[in-house]
C-alpha positions as a LaTeX table, in Angstrom:
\begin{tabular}{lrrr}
\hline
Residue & $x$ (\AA) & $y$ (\AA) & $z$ (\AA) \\
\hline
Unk1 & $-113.58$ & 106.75 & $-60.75$ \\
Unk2 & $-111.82$ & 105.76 & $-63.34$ \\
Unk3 & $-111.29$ & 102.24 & $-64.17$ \\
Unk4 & $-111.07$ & 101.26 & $-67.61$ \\
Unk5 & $-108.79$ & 102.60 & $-69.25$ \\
Unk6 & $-106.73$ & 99.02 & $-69.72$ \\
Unk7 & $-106.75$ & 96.15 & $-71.98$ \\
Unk8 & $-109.18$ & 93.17 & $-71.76$ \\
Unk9 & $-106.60$ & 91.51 & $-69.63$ \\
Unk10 & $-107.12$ & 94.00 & $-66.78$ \\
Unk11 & $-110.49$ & 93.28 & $-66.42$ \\
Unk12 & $-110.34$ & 90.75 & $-64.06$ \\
Unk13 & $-108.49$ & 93.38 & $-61.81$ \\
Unk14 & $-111.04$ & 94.84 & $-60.14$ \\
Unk15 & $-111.44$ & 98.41 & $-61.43$ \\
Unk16 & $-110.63$ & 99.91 & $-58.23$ \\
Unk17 & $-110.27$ & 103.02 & $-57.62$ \\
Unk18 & $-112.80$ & 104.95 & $-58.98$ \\
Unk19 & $-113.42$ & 102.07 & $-60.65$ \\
Unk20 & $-114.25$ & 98.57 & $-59.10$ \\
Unk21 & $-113.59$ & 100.60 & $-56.55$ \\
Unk22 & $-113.16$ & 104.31 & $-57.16$ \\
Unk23 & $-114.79$ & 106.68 & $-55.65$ \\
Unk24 & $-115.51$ & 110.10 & $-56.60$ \\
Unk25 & $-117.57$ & 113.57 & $-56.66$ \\
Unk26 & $-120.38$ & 111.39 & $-56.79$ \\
Unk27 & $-119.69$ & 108.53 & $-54.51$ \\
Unk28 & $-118.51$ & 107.73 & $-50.84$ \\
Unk29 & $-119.51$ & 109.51 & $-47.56$ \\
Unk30 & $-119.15$ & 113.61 & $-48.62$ \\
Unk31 & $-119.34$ & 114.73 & $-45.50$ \\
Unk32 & $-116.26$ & 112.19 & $-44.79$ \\
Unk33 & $-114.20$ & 113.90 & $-47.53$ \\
Unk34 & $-112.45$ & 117.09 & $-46.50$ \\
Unk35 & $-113.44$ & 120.29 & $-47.90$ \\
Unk36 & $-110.98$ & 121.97 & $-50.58$ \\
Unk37 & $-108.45$ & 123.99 & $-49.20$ \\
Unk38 & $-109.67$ & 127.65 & $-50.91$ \\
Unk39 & $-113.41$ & 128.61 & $-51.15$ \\
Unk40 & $-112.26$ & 128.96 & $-54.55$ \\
Unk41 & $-110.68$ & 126.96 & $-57.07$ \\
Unk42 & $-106.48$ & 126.90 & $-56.56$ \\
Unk43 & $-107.21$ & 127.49 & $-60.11$ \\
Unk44 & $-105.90$ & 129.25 & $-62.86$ \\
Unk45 & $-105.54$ & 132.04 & $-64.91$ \\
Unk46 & $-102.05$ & 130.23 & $-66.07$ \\
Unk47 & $-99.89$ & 131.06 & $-68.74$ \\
Unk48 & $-100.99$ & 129.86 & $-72.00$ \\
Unk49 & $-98.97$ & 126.21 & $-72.44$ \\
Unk50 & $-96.03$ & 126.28 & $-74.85$ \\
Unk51 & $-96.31$ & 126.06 & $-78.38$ \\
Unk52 & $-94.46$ & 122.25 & $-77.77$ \\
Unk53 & $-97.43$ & 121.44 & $-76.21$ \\
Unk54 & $-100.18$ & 123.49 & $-77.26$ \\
Unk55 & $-100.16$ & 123.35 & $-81.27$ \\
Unk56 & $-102.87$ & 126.12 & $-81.73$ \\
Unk57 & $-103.20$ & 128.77 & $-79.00$ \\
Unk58 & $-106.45$ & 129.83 & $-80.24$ \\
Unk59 & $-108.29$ & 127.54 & $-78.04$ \\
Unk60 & $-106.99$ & 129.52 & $-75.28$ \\
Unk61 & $-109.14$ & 132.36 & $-75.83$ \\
Unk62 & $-112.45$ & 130.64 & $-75.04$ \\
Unk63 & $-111.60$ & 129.46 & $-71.92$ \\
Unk64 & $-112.79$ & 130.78 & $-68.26$ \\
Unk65 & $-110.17$ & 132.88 & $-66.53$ \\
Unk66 & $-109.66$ & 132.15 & $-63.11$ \\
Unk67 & $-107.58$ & 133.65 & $-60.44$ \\
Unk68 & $-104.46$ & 132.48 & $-59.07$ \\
Unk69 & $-103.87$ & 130.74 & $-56.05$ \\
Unk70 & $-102.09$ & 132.49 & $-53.28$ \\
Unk71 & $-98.73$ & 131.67 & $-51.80$ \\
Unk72 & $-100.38$ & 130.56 & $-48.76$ \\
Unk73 & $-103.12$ & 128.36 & $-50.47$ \\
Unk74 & $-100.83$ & 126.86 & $-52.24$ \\
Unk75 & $-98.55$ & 126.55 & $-49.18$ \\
Unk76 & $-101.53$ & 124.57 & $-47.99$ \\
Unk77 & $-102.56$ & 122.03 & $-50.41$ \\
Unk78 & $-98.39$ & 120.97 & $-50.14$ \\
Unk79 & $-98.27$ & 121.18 & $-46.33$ \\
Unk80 & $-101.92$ & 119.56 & $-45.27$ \\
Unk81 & $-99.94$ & 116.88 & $-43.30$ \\
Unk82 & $-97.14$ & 118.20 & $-41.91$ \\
Unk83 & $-95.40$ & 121.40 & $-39.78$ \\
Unk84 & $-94.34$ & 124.18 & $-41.75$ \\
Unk85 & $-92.25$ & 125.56 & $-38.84$ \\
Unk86 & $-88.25$ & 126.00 & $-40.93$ \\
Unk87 & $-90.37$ & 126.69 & $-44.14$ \\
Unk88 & $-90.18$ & 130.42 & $-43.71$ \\
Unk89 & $-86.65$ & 130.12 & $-43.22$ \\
Unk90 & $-86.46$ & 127.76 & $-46.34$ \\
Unk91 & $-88.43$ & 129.75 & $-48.47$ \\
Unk92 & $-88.07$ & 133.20 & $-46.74$ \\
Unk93 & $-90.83$ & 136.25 & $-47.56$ \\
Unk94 & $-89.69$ & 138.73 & $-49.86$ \\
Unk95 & $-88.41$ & 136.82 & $-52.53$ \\
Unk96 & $-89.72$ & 137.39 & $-56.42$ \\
Unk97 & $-93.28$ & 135.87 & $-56.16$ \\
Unk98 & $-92.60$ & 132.72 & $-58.46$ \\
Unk99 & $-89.10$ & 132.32 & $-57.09$ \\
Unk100 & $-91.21$ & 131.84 & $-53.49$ \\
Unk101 & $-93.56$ & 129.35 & $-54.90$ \\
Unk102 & $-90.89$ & 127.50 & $-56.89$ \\
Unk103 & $-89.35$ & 127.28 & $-53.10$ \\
Unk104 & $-91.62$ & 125.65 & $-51.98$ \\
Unk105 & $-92.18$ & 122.84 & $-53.87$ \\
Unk106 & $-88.22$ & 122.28 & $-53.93$ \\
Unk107 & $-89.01$ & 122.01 & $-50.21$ \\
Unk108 & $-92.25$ & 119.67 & $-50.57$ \\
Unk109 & $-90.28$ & 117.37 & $-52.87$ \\
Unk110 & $-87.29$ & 118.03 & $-51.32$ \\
Unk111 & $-84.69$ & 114.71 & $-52.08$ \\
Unk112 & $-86.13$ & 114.13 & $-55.77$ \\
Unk113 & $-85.12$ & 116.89 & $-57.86$ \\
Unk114 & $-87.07$ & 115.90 & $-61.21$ \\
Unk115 & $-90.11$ & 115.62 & $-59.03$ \\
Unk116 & $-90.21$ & 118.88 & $-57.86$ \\
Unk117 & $-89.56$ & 120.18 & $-61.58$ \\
Unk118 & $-92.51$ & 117.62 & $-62.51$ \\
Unk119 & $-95.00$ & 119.30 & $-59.73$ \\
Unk120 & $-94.12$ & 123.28 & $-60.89$ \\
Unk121 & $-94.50$ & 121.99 & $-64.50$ \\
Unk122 & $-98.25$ & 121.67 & $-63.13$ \\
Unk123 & $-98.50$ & 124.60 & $-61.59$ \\
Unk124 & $-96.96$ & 126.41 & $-64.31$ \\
Unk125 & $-98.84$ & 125.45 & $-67.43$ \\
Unk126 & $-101.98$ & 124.55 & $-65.90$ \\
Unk127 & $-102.26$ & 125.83 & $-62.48$ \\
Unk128 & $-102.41$ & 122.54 & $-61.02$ \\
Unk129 & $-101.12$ & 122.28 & $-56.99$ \\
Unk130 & $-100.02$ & 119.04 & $-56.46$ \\
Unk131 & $-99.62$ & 118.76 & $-52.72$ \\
Unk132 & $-101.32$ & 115.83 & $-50.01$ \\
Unk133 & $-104.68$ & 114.69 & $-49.10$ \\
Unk134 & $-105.02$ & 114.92 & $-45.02$ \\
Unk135 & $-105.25$ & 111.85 & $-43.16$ \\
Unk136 & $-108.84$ & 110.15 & $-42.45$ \\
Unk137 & $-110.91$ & 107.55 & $-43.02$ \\
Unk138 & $-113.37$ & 107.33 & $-46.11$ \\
Unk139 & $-117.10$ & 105.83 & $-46.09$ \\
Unk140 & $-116.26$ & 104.13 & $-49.53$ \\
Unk141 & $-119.81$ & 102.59 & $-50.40$ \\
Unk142 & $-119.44$ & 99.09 & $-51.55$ \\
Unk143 & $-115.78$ & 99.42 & $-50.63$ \\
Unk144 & $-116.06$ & 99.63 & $-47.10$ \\
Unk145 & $-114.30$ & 102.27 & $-44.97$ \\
Unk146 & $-111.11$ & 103.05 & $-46.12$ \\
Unk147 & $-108.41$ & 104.62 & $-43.97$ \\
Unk148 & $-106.26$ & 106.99 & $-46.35$ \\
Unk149 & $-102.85$ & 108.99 & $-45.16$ \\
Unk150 & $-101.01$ & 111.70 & $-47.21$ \\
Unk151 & $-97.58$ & 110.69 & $-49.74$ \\
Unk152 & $-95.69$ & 112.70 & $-51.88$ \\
Unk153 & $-94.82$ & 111.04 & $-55.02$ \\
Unk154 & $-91.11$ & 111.13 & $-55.13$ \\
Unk155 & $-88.69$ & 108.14 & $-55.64$ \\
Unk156 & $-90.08$ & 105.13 & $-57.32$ \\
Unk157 & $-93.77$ & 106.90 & $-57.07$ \\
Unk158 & $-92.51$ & 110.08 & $-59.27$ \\
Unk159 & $-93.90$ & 108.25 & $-62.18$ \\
Unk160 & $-97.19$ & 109.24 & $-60.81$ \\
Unk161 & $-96.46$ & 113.09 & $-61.95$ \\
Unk162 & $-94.33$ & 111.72 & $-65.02$ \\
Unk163 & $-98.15$ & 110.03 & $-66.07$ \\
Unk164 & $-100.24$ & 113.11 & $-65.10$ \\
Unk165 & $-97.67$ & 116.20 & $-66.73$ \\
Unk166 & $-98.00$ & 113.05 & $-69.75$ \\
Unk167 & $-102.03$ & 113.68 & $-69.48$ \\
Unk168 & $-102.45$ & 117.56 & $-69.49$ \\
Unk169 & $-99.84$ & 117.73 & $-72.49$ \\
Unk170 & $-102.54$ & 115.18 & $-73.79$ \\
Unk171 & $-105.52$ & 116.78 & $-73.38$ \\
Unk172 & $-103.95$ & 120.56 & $-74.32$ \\
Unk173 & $-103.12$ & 118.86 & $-77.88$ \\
Unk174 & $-107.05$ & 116.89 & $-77.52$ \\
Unk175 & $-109.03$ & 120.13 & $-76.95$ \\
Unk176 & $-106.78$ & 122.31 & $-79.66$ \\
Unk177 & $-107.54$ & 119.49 & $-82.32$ \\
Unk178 & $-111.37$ & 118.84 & $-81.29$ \\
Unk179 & $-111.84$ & 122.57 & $-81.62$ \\
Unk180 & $-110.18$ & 122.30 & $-84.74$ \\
Unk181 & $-112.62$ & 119.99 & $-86.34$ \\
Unk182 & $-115.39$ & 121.51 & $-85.33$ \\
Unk183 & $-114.40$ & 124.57 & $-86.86$ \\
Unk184 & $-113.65$ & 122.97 & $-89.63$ \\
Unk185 & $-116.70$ & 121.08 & $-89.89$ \\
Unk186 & $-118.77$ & 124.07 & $-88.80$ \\
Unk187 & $-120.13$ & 122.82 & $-85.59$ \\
Unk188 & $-121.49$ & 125.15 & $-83.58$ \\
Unk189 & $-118.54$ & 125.67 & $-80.84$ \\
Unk190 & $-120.66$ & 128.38 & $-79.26$ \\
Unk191 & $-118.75$ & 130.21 & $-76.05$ \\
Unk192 & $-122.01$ & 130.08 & $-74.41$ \\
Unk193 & $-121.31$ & 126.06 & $-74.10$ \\
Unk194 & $-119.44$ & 125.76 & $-70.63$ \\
Unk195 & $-116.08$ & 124.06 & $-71.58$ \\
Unk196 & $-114.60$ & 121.08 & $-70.16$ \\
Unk197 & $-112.35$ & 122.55 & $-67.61$ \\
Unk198 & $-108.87$ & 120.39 & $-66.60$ \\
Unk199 & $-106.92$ & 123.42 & $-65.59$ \\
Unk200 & $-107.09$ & 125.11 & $-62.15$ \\
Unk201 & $-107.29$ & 121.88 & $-59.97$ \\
Unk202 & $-105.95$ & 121.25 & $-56.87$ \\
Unk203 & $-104.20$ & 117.72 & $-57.06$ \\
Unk204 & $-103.52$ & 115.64 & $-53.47$ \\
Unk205 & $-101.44$ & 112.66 & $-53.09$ \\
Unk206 & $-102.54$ & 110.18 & $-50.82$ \\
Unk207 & $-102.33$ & 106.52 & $-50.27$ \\
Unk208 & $-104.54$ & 104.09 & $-48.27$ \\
Unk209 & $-103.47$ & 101.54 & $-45.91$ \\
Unk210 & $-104.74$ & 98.60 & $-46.57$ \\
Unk211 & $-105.70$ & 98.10 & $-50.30$ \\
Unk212 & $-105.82$ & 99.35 & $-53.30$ \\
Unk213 & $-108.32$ & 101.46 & $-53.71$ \\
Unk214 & $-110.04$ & 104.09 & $-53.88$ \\
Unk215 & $-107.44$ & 104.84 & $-57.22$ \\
Unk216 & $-108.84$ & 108.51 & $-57.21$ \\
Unk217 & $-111.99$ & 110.78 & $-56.22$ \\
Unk218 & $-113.26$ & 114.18 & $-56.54$ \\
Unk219 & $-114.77$ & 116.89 & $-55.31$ \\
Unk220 & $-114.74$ & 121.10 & $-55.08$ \\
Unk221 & $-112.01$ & 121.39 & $-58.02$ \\
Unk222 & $-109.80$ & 118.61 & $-56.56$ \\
Unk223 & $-108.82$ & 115.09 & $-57.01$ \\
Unk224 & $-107.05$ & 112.80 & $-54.54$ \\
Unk225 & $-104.75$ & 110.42 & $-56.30$ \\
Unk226 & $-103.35$ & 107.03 & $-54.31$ \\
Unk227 & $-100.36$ & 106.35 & $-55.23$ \\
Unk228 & $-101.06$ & 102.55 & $-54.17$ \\
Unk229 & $-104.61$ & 102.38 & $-56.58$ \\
Unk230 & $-104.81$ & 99.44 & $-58.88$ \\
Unk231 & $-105.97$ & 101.55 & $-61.55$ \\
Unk232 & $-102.61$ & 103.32 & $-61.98$ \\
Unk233 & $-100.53$ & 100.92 & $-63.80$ \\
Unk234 & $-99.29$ & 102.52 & $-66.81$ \\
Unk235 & $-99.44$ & 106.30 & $-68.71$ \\
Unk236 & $-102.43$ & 104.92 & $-70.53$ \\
Unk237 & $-104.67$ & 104.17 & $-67.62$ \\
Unk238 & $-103.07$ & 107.11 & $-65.64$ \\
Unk239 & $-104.45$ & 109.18 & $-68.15$ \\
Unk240 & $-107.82$ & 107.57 & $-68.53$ \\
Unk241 & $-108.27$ & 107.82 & $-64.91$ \\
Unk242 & $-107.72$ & 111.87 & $-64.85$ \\
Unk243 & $-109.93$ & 112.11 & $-67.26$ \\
Unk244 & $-112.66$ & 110.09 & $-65.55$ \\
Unk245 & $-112.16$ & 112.56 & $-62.35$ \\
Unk246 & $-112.21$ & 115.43 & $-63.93$ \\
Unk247 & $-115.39$ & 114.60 & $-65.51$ \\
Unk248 & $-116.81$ & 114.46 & $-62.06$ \\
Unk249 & $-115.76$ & 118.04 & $-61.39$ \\
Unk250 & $-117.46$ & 119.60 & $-64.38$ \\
Unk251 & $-120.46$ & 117.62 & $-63.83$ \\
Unk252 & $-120.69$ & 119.27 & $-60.17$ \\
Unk253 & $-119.88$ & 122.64 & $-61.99$ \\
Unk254 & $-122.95$ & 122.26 & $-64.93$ \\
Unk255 & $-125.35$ & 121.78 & $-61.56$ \\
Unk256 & $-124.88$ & 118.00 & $-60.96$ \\
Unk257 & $-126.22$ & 117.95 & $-64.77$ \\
Unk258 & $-125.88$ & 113.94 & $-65.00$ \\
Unk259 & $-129.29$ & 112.38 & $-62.99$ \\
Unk260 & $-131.15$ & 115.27 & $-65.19$ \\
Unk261 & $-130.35$ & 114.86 & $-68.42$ \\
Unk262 & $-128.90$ & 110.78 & $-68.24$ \\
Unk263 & $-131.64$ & 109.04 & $-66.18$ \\
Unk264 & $-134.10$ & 109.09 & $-68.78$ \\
Unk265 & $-132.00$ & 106.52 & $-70.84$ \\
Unk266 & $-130.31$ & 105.03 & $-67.34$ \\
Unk267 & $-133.16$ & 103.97 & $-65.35$ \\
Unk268 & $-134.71$ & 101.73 & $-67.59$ \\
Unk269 & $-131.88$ & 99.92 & $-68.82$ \\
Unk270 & $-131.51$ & 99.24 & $-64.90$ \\
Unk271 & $-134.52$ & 98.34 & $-64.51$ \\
Unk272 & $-134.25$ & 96.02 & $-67.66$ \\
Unk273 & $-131.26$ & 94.57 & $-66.88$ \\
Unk274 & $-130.71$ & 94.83 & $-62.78$ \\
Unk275 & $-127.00$ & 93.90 & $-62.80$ \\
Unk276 & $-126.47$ & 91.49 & $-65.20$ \\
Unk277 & $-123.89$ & 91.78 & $-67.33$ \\
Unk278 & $-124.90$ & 90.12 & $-70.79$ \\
Unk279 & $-127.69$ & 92.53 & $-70.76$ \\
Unk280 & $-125.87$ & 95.38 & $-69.56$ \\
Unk281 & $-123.20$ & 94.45 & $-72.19$ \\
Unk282 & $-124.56$ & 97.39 & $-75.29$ \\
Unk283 & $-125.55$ & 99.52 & $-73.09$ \\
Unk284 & $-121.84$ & 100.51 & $-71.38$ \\
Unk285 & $-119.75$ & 102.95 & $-72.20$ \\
Unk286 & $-116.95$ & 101.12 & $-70.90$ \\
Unk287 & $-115.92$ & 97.64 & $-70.09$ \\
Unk288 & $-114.20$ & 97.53 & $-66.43$ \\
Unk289 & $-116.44$ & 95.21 & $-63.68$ \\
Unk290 & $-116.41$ & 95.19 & $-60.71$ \\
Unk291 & $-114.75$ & 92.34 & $-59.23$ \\
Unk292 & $-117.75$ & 89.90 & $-58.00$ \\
Unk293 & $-120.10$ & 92.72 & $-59.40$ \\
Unk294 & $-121.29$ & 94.60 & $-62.29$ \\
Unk295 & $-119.81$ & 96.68 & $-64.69$ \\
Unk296 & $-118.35$ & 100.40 & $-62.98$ \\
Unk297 & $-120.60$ & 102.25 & $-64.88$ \\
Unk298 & $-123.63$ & 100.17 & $-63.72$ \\
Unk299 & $-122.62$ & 98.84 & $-59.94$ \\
Unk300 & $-125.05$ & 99.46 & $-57.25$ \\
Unk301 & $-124.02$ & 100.88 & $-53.69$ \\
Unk302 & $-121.51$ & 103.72 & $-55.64$ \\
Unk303 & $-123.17$ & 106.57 & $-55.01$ \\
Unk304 & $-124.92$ & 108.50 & $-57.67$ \\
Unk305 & $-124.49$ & 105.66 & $-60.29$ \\
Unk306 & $-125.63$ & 107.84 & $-62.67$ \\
Unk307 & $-122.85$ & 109.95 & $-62.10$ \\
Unk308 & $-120.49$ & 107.30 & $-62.68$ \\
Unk309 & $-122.71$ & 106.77 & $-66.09$ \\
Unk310 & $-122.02$ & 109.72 & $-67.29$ \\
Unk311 & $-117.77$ & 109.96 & $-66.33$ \\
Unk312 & $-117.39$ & 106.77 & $-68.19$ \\
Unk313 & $-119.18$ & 107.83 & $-70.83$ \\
Unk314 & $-117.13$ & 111.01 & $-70.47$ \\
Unk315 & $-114.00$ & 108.67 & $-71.23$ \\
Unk316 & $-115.79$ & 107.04 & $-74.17$ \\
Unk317 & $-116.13$ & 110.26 & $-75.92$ \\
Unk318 & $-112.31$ & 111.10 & $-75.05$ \\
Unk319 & $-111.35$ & 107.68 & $-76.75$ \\
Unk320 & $-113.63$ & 107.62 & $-79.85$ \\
Unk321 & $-112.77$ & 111.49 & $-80.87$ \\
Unk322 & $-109.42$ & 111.03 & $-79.87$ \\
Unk323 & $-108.42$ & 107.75 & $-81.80$ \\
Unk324 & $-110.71$ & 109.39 & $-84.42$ \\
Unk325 & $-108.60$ & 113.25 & $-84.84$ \\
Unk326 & $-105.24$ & 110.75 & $-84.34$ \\
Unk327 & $-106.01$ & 108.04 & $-87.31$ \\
Unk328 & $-105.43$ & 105.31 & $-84.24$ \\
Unk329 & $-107.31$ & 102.18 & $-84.23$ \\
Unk330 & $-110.92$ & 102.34 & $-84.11$ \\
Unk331 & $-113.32$ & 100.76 & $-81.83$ \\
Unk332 & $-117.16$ & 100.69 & $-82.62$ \\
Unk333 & $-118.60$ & 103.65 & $-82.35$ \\
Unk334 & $-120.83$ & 103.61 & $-78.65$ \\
Unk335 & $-123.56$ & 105.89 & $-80.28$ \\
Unk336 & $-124.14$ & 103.12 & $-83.14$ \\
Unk337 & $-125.40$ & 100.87 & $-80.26$ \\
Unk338 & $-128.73$ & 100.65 & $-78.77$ \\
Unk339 & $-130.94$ & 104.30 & $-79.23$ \\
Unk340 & $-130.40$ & 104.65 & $-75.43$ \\
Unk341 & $-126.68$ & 104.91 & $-75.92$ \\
Unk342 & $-127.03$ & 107.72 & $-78.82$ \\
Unk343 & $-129.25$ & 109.64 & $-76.47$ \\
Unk344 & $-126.85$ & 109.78 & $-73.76$ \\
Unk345 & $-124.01$ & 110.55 & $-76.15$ \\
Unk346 & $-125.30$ & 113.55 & $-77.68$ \\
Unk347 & $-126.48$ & 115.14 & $-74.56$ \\
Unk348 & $-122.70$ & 114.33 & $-73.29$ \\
Unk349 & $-121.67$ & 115.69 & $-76.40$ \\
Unk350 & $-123.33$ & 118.84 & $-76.62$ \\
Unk351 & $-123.33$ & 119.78 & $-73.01$ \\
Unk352 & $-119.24$ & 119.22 & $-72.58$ \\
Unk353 & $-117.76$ & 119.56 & $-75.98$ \\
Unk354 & $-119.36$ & 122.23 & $-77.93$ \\
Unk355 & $-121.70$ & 119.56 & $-79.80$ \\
Unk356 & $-118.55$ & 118.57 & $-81.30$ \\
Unk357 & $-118.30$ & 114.97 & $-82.93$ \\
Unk358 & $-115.04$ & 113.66 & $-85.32$ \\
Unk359 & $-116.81$ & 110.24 & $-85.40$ \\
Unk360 & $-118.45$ & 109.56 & $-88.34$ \\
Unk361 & $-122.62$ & 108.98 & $-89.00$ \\
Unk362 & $-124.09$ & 105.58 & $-87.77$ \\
Unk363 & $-124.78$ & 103.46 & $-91.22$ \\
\hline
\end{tabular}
């Protein structure tokens, strides 16, 4: 899923993970993939973020309410791989409710203090339940099967949770200041515009046993994150990934709105340009290949391609209005490219993000 998120000189690393090899709502075997733990979102009607990390709490209002997991789905998503028998004891019934769940993930993360505080940080601001994927083996598309196994991130893999609390304080302070300029601006911001949800996720550690990839996938309000993916190399591409993933989720959630309202502009620039990449070149919304492929958002044999499309173009829109709001560098703006690309962006952009746009008018 994700894959691009680094520097030119990554690009010869293979975009794995959702990337050069990722794999997400959209792609792999989905009847291989197990089913969420909950019918229902372990989702969120969380406490409203602190002010340290949300500067405006009016964005809060706007967003969908959703119900808080229970003790014992959460209980789940942290215990998929392993006997609970002593947990009771551990974290006996009765106790304050929060004081119960705290338990356990002191228990789940037991021997690495800060990540346990790091995990409930999730849970707490933005009902996120970081527990394990269960073990089995993915039908990864081009990647091949892929046997995965459950990991918690503790030890030298904490910096996993260090990257993703990093991201939601990111996107909290992204969403306050997009809503801001549109406000400002008076873009319509309508409530009747689904938002672009990144609370109330279920989160699963995994890691797979002989490579690197898939870095992440998703499906039914979760996302599996290995802790071995190629993709996760630094806060920056940690963050580009989850936002990739995420994209996949909301995109299942709007009806599977991508082949609909993306094909039109997708299908004949594949047809135009089959794989290659010079042609393919204006037409991407990001630049991670495929190792001895095509670029991500183009490669064959990856499920609904189209999908992938339309999370890396997802990402493109996070990186132009965010370097945009922040005064950071500038790249050129995608929608300035070929009409195909402003097509795409402005259905992205008014489906997702309220029709909200910080960069400026095409010359």
């Amino acid at each position: 899923m994700p894959i691009r998120r680094f520097a030119p000189l990554f690009l010869s690393l293979i975009a794995s993970a959702c990337g050069g090899q990722r794999t997400s709502t959209t792609s792999g075997s989905a009847s291989a993939r197990p089913a969420a733990i909950a019918a229902r979102p372990v989702a969120s009607s969380a406490p409203a973020p602190t002010a340290s990390s949300t500067p405006d709490a009016g964005a809060a209002a706007v967003e969908e309410k959703l119900p808080d997991p229970t003790f014992e789905e959460i209980q789940a998503v942290l215990y998929t791989d392993t006997s609970t028998d002593g947990l009771a004891a551990a974290c006996p019934p009765g106790v304050p409710a929060e004081a119960g769940i705290r338990c356990l993930f002191d228990q789940r993360y037991r021997g690495d203090k800060q990540a346990a505080t790091l995990a409930h940080e999730l849970y707490v601001k933005w009902r996120i339940v970081a527990g394990v994927e269960r073990k089995y083996t993915m039908d990864g598309g081009f990647r091949g099967m892929i046997n995965l196994e459950p990991a918690v991130p503790i030890g030298e893999h904490r910096k996993h949770l260090e990257w993703i609390v990093a991201a939601m304080r990111d996107f909290d302070t992204f969403f306050v200041e997009l809503e801001r300029f549109g406000k400002s601006k008076e873009t319509s911001t309508s409530t009747s515009t689904k938002r672009y949800r990144f609370k109330g996720l279920t989160l699963r550690f995994m890691r797979s046993t002989k490579m690197n990839r898939p870095s992440a996938y998703a499906h039914d309000w979760t996302i599996a994150w290995n802790l071995k993916g190629s993709l996760h190399r630094s806060e920056e591409m940690a963050r580009e990934t989850l936002f990739h993933e995420i994209f996949h989720l909301n995109d299942a959630a709007h009806g599977g709105w991508s082949p609909a309202a993306l094909n039109p502009q997708f299908e004949p620039i594949v047809k135009k340009c089959g794989v290659s990449i010079p042609c393919l070149g204006p037409y991407t919304p990001n630049e991670t290949i495929v190792v001895g492929g095509t670029y991500y958002a183009f490669q064959p044999g990856n499920g609904s391609t189209v999908g992938e499309y339309g999370a890396e173009l997802a990402l493109r829109y996070y990186r132009e209005q965010r370097a945009a709001l922040r005064s950071l560098p500038k790249v050129k703006a995608f929608k300035c490219g070929p009409p195909e690309n402003a097509k795409s962006w402005n259905a992205m952009r008014d489906e997702f993000f309220g029709g909200v746009d910080a960069v400026p008018a095409c010359p």
